[in-house]
N, C-alpha and C positions, 0 to 999 in steps of 0.2 A: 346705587347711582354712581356711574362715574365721577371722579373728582378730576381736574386741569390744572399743571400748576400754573398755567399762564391763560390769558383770554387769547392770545396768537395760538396758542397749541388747542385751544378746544375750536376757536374758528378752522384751523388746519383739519381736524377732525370729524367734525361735526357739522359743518360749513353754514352753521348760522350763531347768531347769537342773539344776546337780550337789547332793548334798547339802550339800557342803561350801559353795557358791554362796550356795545358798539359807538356809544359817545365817551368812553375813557378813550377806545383804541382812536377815534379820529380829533381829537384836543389834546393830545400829550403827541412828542415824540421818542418817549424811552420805549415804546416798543416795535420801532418800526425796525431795526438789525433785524430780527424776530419774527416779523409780518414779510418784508423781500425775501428774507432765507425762506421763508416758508413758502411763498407765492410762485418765488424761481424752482425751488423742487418740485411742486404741483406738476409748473407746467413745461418741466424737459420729463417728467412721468408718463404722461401722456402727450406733449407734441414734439420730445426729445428736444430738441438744439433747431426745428424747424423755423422759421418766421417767413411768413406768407406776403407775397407783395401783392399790391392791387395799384392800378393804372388808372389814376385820379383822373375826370376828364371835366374838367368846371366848361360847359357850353353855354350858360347864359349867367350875368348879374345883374340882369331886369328883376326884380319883385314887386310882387303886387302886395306886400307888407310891411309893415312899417316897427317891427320888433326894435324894441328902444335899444339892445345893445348891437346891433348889425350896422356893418360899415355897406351894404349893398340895399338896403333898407328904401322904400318907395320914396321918402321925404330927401334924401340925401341928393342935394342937387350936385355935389362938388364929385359925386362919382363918375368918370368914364365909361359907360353901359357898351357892352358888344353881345354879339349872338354868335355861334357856330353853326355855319352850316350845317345839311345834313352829311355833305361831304367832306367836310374838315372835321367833323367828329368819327368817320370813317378810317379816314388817312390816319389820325392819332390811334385808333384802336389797330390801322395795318402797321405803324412802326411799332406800335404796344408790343405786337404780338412779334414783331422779330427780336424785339430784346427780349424775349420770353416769359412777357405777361401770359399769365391764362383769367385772369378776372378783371374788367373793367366797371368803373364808377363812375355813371352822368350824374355830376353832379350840379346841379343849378338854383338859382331863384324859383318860387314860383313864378316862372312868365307865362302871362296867357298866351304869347305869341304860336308859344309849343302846344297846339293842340290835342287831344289824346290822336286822333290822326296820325299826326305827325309824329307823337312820341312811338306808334305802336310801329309807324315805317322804319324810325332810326334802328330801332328795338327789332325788329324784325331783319333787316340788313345786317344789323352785327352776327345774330343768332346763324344767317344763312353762311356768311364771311368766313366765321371762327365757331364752328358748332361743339365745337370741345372748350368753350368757354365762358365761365360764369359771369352773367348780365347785372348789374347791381343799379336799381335806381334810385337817389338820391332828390327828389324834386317836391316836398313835401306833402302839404295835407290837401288830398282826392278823395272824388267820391268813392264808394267801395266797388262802382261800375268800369270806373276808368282805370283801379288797381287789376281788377278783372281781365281790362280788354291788353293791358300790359302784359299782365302773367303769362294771358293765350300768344301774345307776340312773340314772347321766348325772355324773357326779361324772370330771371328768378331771386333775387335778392331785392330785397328795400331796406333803406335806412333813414330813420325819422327819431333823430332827437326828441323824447319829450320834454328835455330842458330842465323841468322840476314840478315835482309830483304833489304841491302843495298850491290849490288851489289859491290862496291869498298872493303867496310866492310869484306863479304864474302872471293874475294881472299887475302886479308892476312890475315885470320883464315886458309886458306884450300890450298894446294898445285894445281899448272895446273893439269886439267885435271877430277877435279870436278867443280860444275856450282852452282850455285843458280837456274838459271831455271830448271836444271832434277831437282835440290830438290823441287820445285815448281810445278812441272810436278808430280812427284810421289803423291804429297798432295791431289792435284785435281785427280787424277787417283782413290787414294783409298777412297775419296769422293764417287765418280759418282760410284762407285761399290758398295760401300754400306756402307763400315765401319763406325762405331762409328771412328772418327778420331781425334788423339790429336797433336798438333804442341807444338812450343816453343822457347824460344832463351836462351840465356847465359846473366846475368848479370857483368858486369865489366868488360868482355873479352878488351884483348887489343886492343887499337885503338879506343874501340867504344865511342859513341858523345850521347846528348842528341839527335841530329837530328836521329842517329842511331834507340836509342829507339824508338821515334816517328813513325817511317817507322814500325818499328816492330809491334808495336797494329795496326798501319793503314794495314799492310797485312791480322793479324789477321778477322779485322774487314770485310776485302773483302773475307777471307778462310771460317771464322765463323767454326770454329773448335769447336769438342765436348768438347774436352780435352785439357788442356794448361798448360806445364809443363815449368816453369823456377826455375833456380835458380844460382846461384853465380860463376863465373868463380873461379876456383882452381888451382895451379898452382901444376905441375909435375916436378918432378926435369931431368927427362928423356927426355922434349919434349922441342921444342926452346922458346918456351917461360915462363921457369923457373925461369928465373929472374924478370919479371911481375907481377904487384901487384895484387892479387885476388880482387872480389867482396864483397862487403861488405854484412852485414846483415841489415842494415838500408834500403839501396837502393833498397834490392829483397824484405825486408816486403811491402816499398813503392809500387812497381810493383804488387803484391798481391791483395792489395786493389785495385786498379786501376782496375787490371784484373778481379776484382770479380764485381768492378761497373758499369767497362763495357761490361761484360757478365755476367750477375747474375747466369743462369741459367748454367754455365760451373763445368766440373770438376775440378780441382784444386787441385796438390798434395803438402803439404808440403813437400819437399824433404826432402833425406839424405845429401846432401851438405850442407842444411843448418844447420840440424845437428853435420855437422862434421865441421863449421866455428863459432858454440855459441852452448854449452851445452844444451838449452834451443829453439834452431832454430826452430826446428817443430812445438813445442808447439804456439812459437809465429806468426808462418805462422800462424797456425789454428785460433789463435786469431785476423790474418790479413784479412780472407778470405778462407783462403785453407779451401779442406772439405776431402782430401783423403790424407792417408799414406800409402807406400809398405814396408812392413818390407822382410827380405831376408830368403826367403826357398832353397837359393842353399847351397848346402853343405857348412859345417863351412871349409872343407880340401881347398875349391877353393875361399872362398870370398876373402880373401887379395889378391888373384891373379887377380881378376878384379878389377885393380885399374884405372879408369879415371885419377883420381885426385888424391893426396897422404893426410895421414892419414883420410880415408876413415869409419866410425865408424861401430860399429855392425858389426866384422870381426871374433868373435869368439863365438858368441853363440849360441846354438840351436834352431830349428825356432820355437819350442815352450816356451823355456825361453823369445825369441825375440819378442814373439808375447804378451806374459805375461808383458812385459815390458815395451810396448808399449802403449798395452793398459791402465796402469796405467798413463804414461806420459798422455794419452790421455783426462784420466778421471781429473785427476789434470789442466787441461786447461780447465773445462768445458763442455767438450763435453763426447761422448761416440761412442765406436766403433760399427759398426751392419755388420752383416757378409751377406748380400745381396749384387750381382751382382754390385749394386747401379747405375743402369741408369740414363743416363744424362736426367735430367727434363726441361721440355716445360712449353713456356709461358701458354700452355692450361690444362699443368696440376694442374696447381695455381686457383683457382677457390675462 
């Protein structure tokens, strides 16, 4: 049997570990030099110096749930609600596409307003607009009928947070009457249909444990999702848990790397959260592992109104200042941004 001198060299290798492993590497910080160095070789291996943009398009912050850490949450009277048109979601995907987006993200509340109707027409207009570009829907837990009637609209990616894979965990983030297995149930649903599918959890949310995270990659590891979005619980001063300490930035770079060594070939977005918890967040995801950034092509009029989380960054500029801006930060880390779809790569594509 092989022997590792290090637990970062056998997760480099090997790309899993033991539980017990896997809670030195995420409660210490002496070996994270070690886990980055590792994580950023992975992935300039396989997606060289690429970082992929997507054209964030938030069209509604109605929800019909009332998730204790969400600042757009049903209960929150103090939020300013809007919707986008079918047409003002169009116009943002026609300037997307001249700053040379090729994948867009609706991303919203559940609003009932958006009926699958509706969603399969917006879904269907972009497909016919921009047919050389990947449709990403954002809009959460559906039936497996309604993922269906999306996919035939032309809509091929989903992304659906499971937040945390630890059923006790789960109900105190969420009020009765939400589950972790419909969130579970929807994952595998818009698998077996076909989507490029991405998951994720929340770093620091309350309550949660190292055991938490553990369970978290070990679902991943059983979903094997294309896509894997985390980043830093933020606290709302509107939702109950506003007195709760957010997530750190050391702990979600950790997660990063992790995520990138045990699925090399995953997408991985540096988020806006972590941007908006270290001037410098995204840059350092990217140098953690991440390979993808979405900067925001919804209207500058609506971005402060979709607020998850409060001071929220990139709330007032236009999506080609934001895109310019972006990409400089991008270039300044190393990398460079490339305007392709940027599909999730296989072990067989590495040759």
């Amino acid at each position: 049997m092989k022997t590792f001198e290090t637990i970062p060299e056998k997760l480099t290798l090997t790309h899993d570990l033991s539980d017990s492993e896997l809670s030195v590497l995420l409660q210490s910080d002496k070996n994270d030099a070690a886990l980055f160095k590792s994580a950023d070789a992975l992935r300039r291996k396989i997606y060289k110096d690429e970082v992929y943009i997507r054209g964030l398009i938030e069209f509604t912050n109605y929800c019909r749930n009332n998730c204790y850490y969400c600042g757009i949450r049903h209960d929150n009277k103090n939020a300013e609600r809007y919707r986008l048109s079918k047409e003002e979601i169009l116009s943002c995907c026609t300037e997307g596409y001249s700053l040379g987006f090729r994948t867009f993200v609706l991303q919203g509340g559940e609003d009932e307003y958006y009926t699958d109707k509706l969603i399969c027409e917006i879904v269907y207009r972009i497909r016919s607009q921009f047919p050389d570009c990947a449709i990403t829907l954002s809009i959460g837990e559906k039936s497996r009928e309604s993922y269906k009637a999306f996919f035939d609209a032309g809509a091929n990616r989903y992304l659906l947070r499971h937040e945390t894979a630890d059923e006790k965990h789960y109900k105190k983030l969420h009020p009765p009457g939400m589950s972790l297995e419909n969130r579970k149930r929807c994952l595998y649903d818009l698998k077996e249909i076909g989507y490029q599918t991405g998951s994720g959890f929340m770093v620091g949310s309350p309550f949660q444990t190292t055991e938490n995270i553990i369970r978290d990659l070990r679902f991943l590891q059983e979903l094997k999702p294309d896509m894997i979005g985390i980043g830093p619980f933020i606290t709302h001063q509107d939702t109950p848990f506003k007195s709760y300490k957010s997530g750190t930035l050391e702990l979600t770079l950790r997660l990063i790397s992790i995520l990138r060594l045990m699925f090399p070939y995953a997408l991985i977005p540096a988020t806006t959260a972590l941007g908006t918890i270290n001037p410098k967040g995204r840059e350092l995801g990217l140098k953690s592992g991440a390979n993808v950034v979405m900067p925001n092509l919804s209207p500058p009029s609506v971005r402060k109104k979709y607020e998850l989380y409060e001071n929220k960054i990139c709330t007032g500029e236009e999506a080609a200042q934001c895109r310019g801006c972006l990409e400089n930060r991008v270039k300044s880390a190393g990398y460079r941004i490339v305007t392709d779809i940027g599909n999730v790569k296989r072990e067989t594509d590495i040759c």
